[in-house]
C-alpha positions in Angstrom: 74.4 231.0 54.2 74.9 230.0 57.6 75.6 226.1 58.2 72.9 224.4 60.3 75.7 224.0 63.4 76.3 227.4 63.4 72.7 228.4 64.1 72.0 226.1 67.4 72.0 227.0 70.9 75.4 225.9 72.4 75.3 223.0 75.0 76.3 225.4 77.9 73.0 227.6 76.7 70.3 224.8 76.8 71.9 223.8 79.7 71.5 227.3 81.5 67.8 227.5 79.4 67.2 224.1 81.5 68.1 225.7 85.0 66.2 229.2 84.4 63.2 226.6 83.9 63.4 224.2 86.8 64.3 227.3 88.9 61.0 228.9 87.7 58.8 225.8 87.9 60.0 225.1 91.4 59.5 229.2 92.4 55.5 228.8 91.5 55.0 225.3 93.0 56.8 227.4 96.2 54.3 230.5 96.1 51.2 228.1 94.9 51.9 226.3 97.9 52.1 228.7 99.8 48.7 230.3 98.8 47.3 226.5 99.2 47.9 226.5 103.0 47.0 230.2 104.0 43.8 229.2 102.1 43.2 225.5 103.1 39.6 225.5 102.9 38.8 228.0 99.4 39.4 225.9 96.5 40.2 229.2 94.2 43.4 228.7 96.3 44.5 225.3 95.4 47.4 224.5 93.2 46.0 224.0 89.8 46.2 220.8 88.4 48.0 222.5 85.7 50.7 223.2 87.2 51.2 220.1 89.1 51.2 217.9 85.2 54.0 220.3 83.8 55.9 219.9 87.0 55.1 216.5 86.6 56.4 216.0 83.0 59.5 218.1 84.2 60.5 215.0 86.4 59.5 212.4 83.9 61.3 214.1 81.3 64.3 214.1 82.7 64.1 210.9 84.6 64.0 212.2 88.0 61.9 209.9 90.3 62.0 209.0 94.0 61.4 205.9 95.5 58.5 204.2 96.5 59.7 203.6 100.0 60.7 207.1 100.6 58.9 208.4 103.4 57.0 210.8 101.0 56.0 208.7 98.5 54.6 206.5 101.4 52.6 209.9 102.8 51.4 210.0 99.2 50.3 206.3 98.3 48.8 206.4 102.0 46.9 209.5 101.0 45.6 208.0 97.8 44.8 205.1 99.4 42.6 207.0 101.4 40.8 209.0 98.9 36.9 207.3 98.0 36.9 208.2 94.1 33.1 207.0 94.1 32.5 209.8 96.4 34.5 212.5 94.6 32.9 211.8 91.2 29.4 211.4 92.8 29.9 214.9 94.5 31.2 217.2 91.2 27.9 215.7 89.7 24.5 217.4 90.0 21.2 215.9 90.1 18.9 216.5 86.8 
């Protein structure tokens, strides 16, 4: 009977396991993207919000975050700051 440390993944695997994963979440993100701006105005081309939570919980996971003051995260809060949420929700709803 094998001995529970003889049956796991060495360090230098689940390190290479990590990589093949962040290389393929960043390779979608990279062709959704891409599909997002040829198609700007057809929403059956827009990233799916599926895809942006797992690459999401990628970064959380391993603790990778950016600053506030970084001129992205600035183009972002200025974008949500932007956004009218009352409008949004009124406009996926339908009149009975």
């Amino acid at each position: 009977m094998r001995k529970p440390s003889e049956t796991r993944a060495s360090e230098g695997s689940l390190d290479g396991l990590h990589l093949l994963v962040a290389m393929l979440l960043s390779n979608e993100l990279d062709r959704a993207s891409t599909r997002a701006e040829a198609h700007p105005d057809d929403p059956a081309f827009a990233i799916s919000p599926q895809l942006l939570s797992q690459a999401l919980k990628f970064l959380k996971d391993n603790n990778i975050s950016a600053p506030a003051s970084s001129p992205r995260g600035e183009d972002l809060l200025g974008k949500l700051a932007d956004l009218d949420l009352d409008d949004e929700v009124l406009s996926g709803l339908t009149r009975n």
